[in-house]
C-alpha positions as CSV (number, residue, x, y, z in Angstrom):
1,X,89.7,229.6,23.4
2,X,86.3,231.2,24.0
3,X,85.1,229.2,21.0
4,X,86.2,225.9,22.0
5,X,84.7,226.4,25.5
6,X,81.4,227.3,23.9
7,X,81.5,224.5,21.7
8,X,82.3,222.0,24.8
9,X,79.1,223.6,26.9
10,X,76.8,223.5,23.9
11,X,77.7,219.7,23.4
12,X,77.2,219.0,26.8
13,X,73.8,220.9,26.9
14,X,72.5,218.7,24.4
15,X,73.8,215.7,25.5
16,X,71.9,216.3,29.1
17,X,69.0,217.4,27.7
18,X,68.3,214.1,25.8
19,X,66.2,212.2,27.8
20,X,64.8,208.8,26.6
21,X,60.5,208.6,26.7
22,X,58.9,206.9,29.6
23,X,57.5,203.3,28.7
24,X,55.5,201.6,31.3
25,X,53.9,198.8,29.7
26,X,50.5,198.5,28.4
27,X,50.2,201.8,30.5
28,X,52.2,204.2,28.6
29,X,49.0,205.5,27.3
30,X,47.3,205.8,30.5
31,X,50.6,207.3,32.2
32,X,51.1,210.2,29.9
33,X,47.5,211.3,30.1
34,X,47.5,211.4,34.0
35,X,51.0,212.7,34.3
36,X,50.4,216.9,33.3
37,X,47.4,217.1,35.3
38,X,49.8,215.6,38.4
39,X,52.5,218.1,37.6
40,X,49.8,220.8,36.9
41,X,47.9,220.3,40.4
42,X,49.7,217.7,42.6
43,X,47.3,218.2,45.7
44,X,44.2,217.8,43.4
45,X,45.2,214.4,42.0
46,X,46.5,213.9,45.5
47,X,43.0,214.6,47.2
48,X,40.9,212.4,44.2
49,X,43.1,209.7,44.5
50,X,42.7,209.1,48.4
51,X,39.0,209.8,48.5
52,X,38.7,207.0,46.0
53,X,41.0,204.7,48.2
54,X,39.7,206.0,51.3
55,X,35.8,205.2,49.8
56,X,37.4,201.4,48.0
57,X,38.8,200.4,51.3
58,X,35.7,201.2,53.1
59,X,33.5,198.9,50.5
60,X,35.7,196.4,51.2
61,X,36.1,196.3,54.7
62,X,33.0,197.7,55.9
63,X,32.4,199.1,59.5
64,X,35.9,197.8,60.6
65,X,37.6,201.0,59.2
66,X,35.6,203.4,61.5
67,X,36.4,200.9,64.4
68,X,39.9,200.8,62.9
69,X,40.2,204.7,63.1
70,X,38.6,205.3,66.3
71,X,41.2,202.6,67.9
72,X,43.5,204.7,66.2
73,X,42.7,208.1,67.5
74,X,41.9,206.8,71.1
75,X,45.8,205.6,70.5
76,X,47.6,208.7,69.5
């Protein structure tokens, strides 16, 4: 009995635990660098990633994001 049950949770251990590789492309490369250091430090990669799209954003769009934040502010 104690066998059999053994046998059954050892199968299905195994068969959860197989899990098929991420592909995303062209970017698989690129993903499974970036990936530990996102699991490692979440608010890190967090912090990088919005200065660059906060610093992008304000390239493209010039002096209309400060005008678009202080309309913002003056808002909430």
């Amino acid at each position: 009995m104690k066998d059999l049950l053994y046998q059954k949770l050892v199968e299905r251990m195994t068969e959860v635990a197989i899990v098929a590789p991420q592909r995303v492309g062209p970017l698989t490369v690129l993903y499974k660098r970036i990936t530990p250091h996102v699991k490692k430090r979440p608010w890190k990669a967090l912090f990088i990633t919005s200065s660059f799209a906060s610093f992008f954003i304000y390239l493209l769009l010039g002096s209309l994001v400060v005008k678009l934040a202080s309309l913002l502010q003056f808002g909430f």
